[in-house]
C-alpha positions in Angstrom: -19.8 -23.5 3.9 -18.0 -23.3 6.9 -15.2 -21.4 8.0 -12.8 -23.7 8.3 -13.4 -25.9 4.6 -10.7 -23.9 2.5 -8.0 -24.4 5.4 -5.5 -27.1 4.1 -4.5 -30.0 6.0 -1.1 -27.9 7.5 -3.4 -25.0 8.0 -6.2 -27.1 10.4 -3.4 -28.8 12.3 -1.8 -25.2 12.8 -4.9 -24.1 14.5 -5.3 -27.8 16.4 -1.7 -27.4 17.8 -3.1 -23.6 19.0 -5.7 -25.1 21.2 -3.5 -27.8 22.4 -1.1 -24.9 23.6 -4.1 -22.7 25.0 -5.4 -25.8 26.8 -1.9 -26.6 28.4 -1.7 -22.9 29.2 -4.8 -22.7 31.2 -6.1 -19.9 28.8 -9.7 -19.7 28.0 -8.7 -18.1 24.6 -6.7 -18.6 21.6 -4.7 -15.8 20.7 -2.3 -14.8 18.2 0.2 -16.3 20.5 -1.1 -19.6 20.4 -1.7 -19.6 16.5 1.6 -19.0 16.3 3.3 -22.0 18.2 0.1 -24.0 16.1 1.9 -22.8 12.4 5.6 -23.4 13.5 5.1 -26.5 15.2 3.2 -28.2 12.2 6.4 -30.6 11.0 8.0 -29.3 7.5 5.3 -26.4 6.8 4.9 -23.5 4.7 5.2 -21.5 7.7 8.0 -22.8 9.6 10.0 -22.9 6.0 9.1 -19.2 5.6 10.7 -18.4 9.0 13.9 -20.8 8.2 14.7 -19.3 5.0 14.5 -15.7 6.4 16.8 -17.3 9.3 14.7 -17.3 12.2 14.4 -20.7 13.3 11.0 -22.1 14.1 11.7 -23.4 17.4 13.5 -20.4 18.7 10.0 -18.4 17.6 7.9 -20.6 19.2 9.9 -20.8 22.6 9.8 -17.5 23.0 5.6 -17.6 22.5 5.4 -20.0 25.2 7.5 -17.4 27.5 5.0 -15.1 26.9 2.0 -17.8 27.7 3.4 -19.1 31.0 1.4 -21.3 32.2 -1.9 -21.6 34.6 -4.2 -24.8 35.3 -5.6 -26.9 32.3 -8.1 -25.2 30.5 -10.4 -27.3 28.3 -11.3 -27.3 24.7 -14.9 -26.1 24.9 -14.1 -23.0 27.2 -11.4 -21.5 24.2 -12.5 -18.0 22.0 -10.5 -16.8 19.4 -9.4 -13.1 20.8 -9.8 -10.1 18.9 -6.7 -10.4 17.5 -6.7 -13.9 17.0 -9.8 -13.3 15.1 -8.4 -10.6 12.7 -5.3 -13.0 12.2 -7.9 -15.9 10.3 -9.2 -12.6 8.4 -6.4 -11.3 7.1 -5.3 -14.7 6.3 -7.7 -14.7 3.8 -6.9 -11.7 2.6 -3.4 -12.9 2.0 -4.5 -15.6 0.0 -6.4 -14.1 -2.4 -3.8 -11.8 -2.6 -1.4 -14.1 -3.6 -4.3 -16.0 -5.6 -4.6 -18.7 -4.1 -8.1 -20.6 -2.8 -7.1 -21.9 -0.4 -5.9 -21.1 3.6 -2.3 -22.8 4.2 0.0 -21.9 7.1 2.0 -19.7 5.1 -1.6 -17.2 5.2 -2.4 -17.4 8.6 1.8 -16.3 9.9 1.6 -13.5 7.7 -2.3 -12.9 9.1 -0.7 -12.9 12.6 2.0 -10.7 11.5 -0.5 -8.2 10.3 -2.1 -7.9 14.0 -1.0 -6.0 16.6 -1.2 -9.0 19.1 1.6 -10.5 20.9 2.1 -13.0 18.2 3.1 -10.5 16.1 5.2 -8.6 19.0 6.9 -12.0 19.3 7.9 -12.1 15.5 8.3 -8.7 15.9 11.7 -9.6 18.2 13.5 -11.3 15.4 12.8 -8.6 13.0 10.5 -10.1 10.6 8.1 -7.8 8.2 5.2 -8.3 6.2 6.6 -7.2 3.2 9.6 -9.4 3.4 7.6 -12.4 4.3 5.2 -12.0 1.7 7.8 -11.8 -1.1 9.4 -14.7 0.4 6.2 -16.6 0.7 5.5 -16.0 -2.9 8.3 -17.2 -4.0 7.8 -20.7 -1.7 4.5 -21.2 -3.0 5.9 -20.7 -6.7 8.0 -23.3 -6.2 5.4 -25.9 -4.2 4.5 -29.0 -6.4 1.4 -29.3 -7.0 -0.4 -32.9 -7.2 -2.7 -32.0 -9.9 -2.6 -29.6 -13.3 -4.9 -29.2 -15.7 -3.9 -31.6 -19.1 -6.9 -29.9 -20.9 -10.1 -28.6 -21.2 -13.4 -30.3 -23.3 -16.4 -28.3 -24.4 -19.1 -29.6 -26.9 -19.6 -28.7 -30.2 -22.7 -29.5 -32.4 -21.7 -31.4 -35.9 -20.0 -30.3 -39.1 -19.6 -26.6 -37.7 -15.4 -27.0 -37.0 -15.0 -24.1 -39.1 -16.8 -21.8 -37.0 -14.9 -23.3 -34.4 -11.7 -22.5 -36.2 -13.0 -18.9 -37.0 -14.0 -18.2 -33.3 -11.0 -19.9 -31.4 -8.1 -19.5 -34.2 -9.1 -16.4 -35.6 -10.5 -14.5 -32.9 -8.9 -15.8 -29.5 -5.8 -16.1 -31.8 -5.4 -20.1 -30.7 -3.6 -22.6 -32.5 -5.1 -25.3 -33.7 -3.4 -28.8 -32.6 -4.0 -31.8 -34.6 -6.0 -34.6 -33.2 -4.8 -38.4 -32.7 -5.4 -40.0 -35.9 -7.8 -42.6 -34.2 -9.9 -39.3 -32.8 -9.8 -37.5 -36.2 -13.1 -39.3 -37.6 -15.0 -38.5 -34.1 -15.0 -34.8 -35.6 -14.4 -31.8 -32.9 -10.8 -29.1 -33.3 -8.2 -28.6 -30.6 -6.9 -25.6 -29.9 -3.9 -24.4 -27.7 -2.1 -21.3 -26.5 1.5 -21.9 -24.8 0.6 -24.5 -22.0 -3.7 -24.0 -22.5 -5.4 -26.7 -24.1 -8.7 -26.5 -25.0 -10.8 -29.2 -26.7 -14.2 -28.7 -28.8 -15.6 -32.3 -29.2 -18.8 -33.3 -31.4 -21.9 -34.1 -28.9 -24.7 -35.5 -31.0 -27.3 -34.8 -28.5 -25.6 -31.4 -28.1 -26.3 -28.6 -25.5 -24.5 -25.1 -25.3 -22.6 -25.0 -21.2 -24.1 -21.3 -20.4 -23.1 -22.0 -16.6 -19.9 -24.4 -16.1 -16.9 -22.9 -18.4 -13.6 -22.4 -18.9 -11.7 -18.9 -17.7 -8.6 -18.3 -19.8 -6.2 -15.7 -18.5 -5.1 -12.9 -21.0 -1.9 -11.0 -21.4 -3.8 -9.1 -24.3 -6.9 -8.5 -22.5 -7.4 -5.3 -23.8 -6.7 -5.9 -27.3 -8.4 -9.1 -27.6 -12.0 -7.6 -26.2 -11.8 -4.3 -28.6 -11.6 -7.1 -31.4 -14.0 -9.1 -30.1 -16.6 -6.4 -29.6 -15.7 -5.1 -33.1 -16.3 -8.7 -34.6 -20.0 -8.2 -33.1 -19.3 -10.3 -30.1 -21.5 -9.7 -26.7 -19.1 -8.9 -23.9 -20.5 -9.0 -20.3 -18.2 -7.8 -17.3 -18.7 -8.3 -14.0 -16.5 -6.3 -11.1 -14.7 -8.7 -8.7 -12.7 -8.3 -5.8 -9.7 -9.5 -6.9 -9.3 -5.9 -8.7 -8.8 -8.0 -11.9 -11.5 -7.9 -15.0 -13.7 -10.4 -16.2 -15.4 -10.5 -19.1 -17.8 -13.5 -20.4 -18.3 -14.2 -24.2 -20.3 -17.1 -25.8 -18.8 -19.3 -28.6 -20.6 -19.5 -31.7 -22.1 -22.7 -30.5 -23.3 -20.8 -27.0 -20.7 -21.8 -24.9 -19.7 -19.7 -22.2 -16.0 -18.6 -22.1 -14.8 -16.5 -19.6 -11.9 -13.6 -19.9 -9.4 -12.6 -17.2 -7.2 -9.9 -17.5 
């Protein structure tokens, strides 16, 4: 996968914009100085609303990065390195992200990467008295509140035939889901629905049924805890597996072999 695939559309042009202002430098690198005109100059970004809500307007921050740059003759695009710094920046960009769980790299990552360096970007931001820890609580909150195109409606898993009680056992009794009537024009297909607050999950009858032991759904729990004591004391197998994310995952099969995935 290359480095660049989880960048979103305003983080790619951020780091476009920070060659174009290397090139029309005359720098042979990109530093954190250039990323930083690239994230405030991408029109309405994550980044440049950051900076506007903590009342540092873009414009300002990104004049004063091209003081710093002067200029030189033309350099060209195939001649440009990321600097040490500039480096770190895209690392601790990704850091930020999965900090604020997120999988993807938007502009809002890479100015609080830049922040976290000790280049001149950050010297620059530095002037107007902007922090880490106040830009990450504010770019938390701006995230919160970004609309997303997509949400999950639901999520289908197979069941064999005639076994909904052992559906309702597992899911109702154990996960502690509610089960949601189907669609009267669905209720002769066979299969239980399930929900819990705004999670809907879906167990539909597959005739030529086969258990999902790889692709599966992860449900987040605020009863972690409780609910895999009760699970292991109902006899169910519990694998965990230690992530980076410092959170804990555990994997459980249905009764029907589905893997179901625990976050906590």
């Amino acid at each position: 996968m290359s480095m660049w695939e989880p960048f979103n559309v305003e983080a790619r042009n951020s780091i476009m914009l920070a060659q174009e202002s290397a090139v029309e430098a005359g720098n042979h690198y990109i530093g954190t100085e250039h990323m930083l005109i690239g994230v405030v100059s991408v029109a309405k970004s994550a980044a440049a609303k950051l900076l506007t809500e903590l009342g540092v307007a873009p414009d300002e921050v990104a004049k004063a990065a091209r003081e710093i740059i002067g200029s030189a003759p033309a350099a060209t695009v195939e001649e440009l390195i990321f600097t040490p710094n500039g480096k770190r920046a895209i690392e601790l960009a990704f850091a930020e992200a999965r900090a604020l769980d997120k999988n993807y790299i938007g502009s809002e990552h890479l100015l609080l990467g830049i922040l976290g360096t000790k280049g001149v970007g950050s010297r620059v931001l530095g002037r107007f008295q902007i922090d880490v820890a106040a830009l990450r609580r504010k770019a938390s909150d701006v995230i919160a509140r970004r609309p997303s195109r997509f949400a999950y409606d639901h999520v289908q898993l197979a069941m064999p035939a005639g076994k909904e009680d052992e559906a309702r056992s597992f899911y109702g009794g154990l996960l502690g889901m509610e089960e949601v009537s189907k669609p009267s024009h669905l209720q002769a297909r066979g299969g239980v629905w399930f929900a819990s607050g705004s999670t809907k999950l879906h167990l539909g009858v597959d005739p030529h049924f086969r258990p999902a032991a790889k692709a599966h759904p992860a449900l987040r729990c605020t009863d972690y805890a409780e609910l895999t004591a009760r699970l292991r004391a109902a006899g169910i197998t519990i694998q965990t597996e230690p992530y980076e994310d410092r959170l804990e995952h555990a994997y459980i099969n249905d009764p029907f072999g589905n893997r179901i995935e625990l976050i906590g």
